[in-house]
C-alpha positions in Angstrom: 0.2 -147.8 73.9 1.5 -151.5 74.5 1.9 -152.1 70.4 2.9 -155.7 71.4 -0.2 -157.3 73.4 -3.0 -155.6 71.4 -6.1 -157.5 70.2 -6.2 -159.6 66.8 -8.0 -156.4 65.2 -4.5 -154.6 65.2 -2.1 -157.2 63.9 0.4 -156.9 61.6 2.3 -154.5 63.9 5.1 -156.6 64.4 8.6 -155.0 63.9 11.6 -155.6 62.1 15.1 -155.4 63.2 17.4 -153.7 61.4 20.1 -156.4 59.9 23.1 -153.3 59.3 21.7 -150.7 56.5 18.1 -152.8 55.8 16.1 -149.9 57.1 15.7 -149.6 53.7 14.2 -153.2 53.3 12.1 -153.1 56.5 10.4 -149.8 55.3 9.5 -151.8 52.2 8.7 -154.8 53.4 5.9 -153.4 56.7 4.2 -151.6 53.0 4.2 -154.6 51.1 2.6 -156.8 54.1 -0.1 -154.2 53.8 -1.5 -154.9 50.3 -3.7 -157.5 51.4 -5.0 -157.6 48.3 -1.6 -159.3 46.8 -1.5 -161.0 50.2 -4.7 -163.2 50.1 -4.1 -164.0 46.7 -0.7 -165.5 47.8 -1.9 -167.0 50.4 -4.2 -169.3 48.1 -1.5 -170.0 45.5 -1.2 -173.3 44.9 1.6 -173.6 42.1 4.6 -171.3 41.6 7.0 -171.1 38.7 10.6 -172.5 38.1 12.1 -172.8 41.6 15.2 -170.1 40.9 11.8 -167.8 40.8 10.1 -168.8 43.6 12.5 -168.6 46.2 11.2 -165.2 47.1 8.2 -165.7 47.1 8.1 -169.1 49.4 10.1 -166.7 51.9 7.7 -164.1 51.5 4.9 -166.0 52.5 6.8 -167.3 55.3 7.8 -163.7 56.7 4.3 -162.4 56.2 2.9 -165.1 58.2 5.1 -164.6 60.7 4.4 -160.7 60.6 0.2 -161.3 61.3 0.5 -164.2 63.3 1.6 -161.8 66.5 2.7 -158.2 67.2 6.6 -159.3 67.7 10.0 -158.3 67.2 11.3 -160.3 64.2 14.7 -160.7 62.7 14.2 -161.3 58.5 17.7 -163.1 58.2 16.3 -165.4 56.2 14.7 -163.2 54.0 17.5 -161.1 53.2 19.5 -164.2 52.7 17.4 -165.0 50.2 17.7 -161.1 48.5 21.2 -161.1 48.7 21.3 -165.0 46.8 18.5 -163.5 44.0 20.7 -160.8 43.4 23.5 -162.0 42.7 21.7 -164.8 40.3 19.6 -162.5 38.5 21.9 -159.3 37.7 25.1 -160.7 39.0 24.7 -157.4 41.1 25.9 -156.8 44.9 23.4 -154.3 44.7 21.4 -155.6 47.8 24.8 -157.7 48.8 26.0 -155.3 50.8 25.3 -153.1 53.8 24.8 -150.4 52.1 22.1 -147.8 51.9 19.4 -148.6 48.9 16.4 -147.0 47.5 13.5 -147.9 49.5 11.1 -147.9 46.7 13.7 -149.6 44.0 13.7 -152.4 46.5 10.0 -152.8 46.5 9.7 -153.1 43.1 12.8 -155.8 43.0 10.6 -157.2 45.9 7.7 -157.0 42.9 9.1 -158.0 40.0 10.2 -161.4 41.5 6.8 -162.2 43.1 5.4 -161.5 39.3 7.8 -163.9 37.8 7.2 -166.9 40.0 3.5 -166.0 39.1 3.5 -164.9 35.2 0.9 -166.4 33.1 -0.1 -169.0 35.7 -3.2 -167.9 36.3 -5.3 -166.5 33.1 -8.1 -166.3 34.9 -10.5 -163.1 34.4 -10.3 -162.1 37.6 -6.4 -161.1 37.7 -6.8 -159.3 34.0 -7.2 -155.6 33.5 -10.3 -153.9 33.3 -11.3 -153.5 29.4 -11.9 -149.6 28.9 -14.0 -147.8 26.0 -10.6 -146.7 24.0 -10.4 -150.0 21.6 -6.8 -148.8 20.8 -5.6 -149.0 24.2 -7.6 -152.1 25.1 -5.2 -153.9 22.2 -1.9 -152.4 24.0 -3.5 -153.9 27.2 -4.1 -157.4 25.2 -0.5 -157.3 23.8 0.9 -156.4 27.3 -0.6 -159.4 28.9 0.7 -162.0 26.7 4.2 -161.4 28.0 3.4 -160.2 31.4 0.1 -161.6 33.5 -0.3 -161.9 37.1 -1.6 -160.5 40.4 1.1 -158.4 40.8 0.7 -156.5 37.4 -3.1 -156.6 37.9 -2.9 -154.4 41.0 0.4 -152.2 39.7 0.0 -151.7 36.0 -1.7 -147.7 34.8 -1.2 -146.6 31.3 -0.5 -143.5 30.5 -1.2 -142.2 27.2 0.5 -139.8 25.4 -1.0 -138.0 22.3 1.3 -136.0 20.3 -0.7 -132.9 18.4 1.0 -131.0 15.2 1.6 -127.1 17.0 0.6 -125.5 13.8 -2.3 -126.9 12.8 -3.6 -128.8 16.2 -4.3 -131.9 15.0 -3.2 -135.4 16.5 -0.4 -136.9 14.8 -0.4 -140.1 16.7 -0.8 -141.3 20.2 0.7 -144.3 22.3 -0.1 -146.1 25.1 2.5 -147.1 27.8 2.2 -149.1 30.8 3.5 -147.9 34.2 4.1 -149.4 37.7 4.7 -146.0 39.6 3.9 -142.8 38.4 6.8 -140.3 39.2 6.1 -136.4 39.9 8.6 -133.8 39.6 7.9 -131.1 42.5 7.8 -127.2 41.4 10.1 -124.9 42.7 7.5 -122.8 44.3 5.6 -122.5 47.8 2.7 -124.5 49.2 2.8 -127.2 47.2 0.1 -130.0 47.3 -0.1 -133.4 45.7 -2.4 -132.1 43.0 -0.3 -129.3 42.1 2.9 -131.6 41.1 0.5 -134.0 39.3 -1.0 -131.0 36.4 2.7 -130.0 36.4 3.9 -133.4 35.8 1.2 -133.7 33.0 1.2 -130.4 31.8 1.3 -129.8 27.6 4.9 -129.7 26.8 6.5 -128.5 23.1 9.2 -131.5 22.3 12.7 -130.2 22.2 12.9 -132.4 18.4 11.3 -131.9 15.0 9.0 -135.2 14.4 10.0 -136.3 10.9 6.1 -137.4 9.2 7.3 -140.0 6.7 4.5 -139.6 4.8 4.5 -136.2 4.3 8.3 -136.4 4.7 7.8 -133.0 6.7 9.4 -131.8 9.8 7.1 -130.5 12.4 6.8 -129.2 16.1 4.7 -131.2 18.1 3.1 -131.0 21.5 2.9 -133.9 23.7 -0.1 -134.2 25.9 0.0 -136.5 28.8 -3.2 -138.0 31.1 -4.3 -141.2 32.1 -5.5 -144.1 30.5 -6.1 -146.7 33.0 -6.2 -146.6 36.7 -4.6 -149.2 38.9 -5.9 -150.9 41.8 -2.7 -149.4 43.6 -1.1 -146.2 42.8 1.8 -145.7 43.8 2.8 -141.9 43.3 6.9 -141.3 43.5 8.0 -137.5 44.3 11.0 -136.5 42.2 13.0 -135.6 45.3 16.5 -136.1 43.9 18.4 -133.1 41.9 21.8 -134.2 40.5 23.4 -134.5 44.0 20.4 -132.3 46.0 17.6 -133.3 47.2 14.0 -131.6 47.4 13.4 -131.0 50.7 9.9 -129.2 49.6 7.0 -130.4 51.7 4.2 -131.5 49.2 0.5 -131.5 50.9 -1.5 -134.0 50.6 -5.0 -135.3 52.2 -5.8 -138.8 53.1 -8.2 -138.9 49.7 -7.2 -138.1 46.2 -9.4 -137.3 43.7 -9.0 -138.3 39.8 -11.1 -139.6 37.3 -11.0 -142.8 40.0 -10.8 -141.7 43.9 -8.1 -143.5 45.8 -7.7 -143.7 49.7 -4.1 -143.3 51.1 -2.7 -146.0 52.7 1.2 -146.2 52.9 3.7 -143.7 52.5 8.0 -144.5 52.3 10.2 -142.0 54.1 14.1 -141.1 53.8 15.8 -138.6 56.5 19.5 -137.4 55.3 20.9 -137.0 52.2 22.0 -138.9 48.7 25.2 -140.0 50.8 23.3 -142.1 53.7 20.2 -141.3 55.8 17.6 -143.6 56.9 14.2 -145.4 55.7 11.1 -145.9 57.3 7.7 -146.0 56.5 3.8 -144.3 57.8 0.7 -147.2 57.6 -3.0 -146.5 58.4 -5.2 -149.3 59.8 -7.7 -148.3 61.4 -4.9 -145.3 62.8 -1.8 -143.9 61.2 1.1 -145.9 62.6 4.8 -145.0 62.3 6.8 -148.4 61.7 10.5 -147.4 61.9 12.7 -150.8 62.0 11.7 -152.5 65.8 10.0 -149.2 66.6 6.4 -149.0 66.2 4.0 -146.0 67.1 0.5 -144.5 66.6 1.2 -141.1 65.1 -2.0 -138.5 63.7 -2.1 -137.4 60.6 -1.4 -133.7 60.6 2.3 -135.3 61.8 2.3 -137.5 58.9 2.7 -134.6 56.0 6.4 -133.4 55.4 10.0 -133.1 53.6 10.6 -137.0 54.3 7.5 -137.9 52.2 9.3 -140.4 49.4 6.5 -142.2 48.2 2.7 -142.9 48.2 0.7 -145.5 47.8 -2.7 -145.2 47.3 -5.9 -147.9 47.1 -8.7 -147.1 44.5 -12.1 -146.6 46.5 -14.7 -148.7 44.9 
């Protein structure tokens, strides 16, 4: 299949060539220039923060253009020229400085998290504000999380996750709390046959706190059981399996179907990949069109999806069916 001269129905299968160690940053990049959703949005933007936040985000734009506009071979020097000048301004890190090997999915959310700031609180329009739910206690947490943090990017992103703590003696609900996430992370069971489903009730399962809760009204010590579940669904969920054990990784294969099926169904869309070991390996990264495609730096390949499952699967992400 000649990836290169197909029709404008399968753009946005250009590649990326890989700068030294950015394999990490192309497997990032080919899933972020699939969230059309954020995309469009950006594309209509017609006022961006302080300039020091914006940088990014003007040469995100650019690359993403450039990325649709044909099925090429393109070299992001710009872009990670721009990466490497961020860091260093915002962390004083050489984090992404270097040629060295990075965490695919820390990088998307660096990638993120400077979109959001040259966008925070620019736009209070309805549209871009989470969904109000029937729990009025969690719909204040939401109100008090968007007067510090409102934009596209945390519209799409942003779950809570609510965690209700109940006394083990008597069963009754001490308190609860209501905390906002951008990824949901899933620890993988050291058993057989293990599906996407399986680490997610293991993940949430009931779990007896290691330390007494002091009640200061009661002034009582007591054992309590925490209790995790959603709150509110994203737009994108992006699921993150726990592959990393001290120095070993998880090379468990966790199964999963193209659908997943919560309280909200979501539709898979993207999955990050790492080969090797906490020492080096290699990123890339599995999209579905219309068809799976592999996109693996300048390499790009139609690939079905019984292929698609294995011990290189890193992260999800996931679009909420409407």
């Amino acid at each position: 299949m000649d990836i290169m001269n197909t029709n404008e129905s399968q753009r946005g299968l250009s590649g990326l060539t890989n700068l030294g160690n950015t394999c990490y940053l192309n497997a990032a990049v080919q899933i972020l220039s699939h969230i059309h959703e954020l995309n469009e949005y950006l594309m209509n933007v017609t006022q961006l923060n302080r300039i020091n936040d914006s940088v990014l985000t003007i040469e995100w734009i650019s690359l993403y253009k450039l990325i649709w506009s044909q099925n090429c071979i393109i070299s992001p020097n710009r872009f990670v020229s721009k990466i490497k000048e961020l860091s260093l301004s915002q962390s004083n890190s050489t984090k992404f400085c270097n040629f060295e090997q990075i965490d695919s999915n820390e990088y998307f959310y660096f990638m993120l998290d400077c979109i959001h700031n040259s966008l925070n609180k620019l736009d209070q329009s309805e549209s871009i504000k989470l969904k109000k739910t029937s729990n009025a206690e969690l719909n204040k947490e939401i109100d008090a999380y968007e007067t510090k943090d409102c934009s596209i990017v945390h519209s799409l992103f942003t779950s809570f996750l609510t965690y209700t703590y109940i006394n083990k003696e008597t069963n009754v609900v001490e308190f609860t709390k209501h905390e906002p996430h951008f990824m949901i992370e899933l620890s993988i069971p050291l058993v057989n046959n293990i599906s996407i489903e399986d680490c997610i009730n293991h993940t949430f399962q009931e779990e007896t706190l290691d330390t007494l809760w002091h009640d200061e009204k009661t002034n009582e010590k007591k054992t309590l059981l925490k209790k995790t579940e959603f709150g509110y669904y994203p737009t994108i969920l992006v699921v993150h399996f726990k592959r990393w054990i001290k120095m070993n990784k998880n090379r468990q294969i966790v199964h999963f179907n193209e659908t997943l099926h919560l309280d909200e169904n979501y539709e898979l869309f993207g999955i990050l990949n790492h080969e090797g070991n906490i020492f080096g390996g290699h990123y890339f990264s599995y999209i579905k069109k219309n068809n799976w495609f592999v996109f693996n730096d300048t390499h790009i390949s139609q690939i079905q999806m019984q292929e698609i499952v294995g011990d290189k699967n890193y992260c999800l992400f996931y679009r909420k069916i409407k």
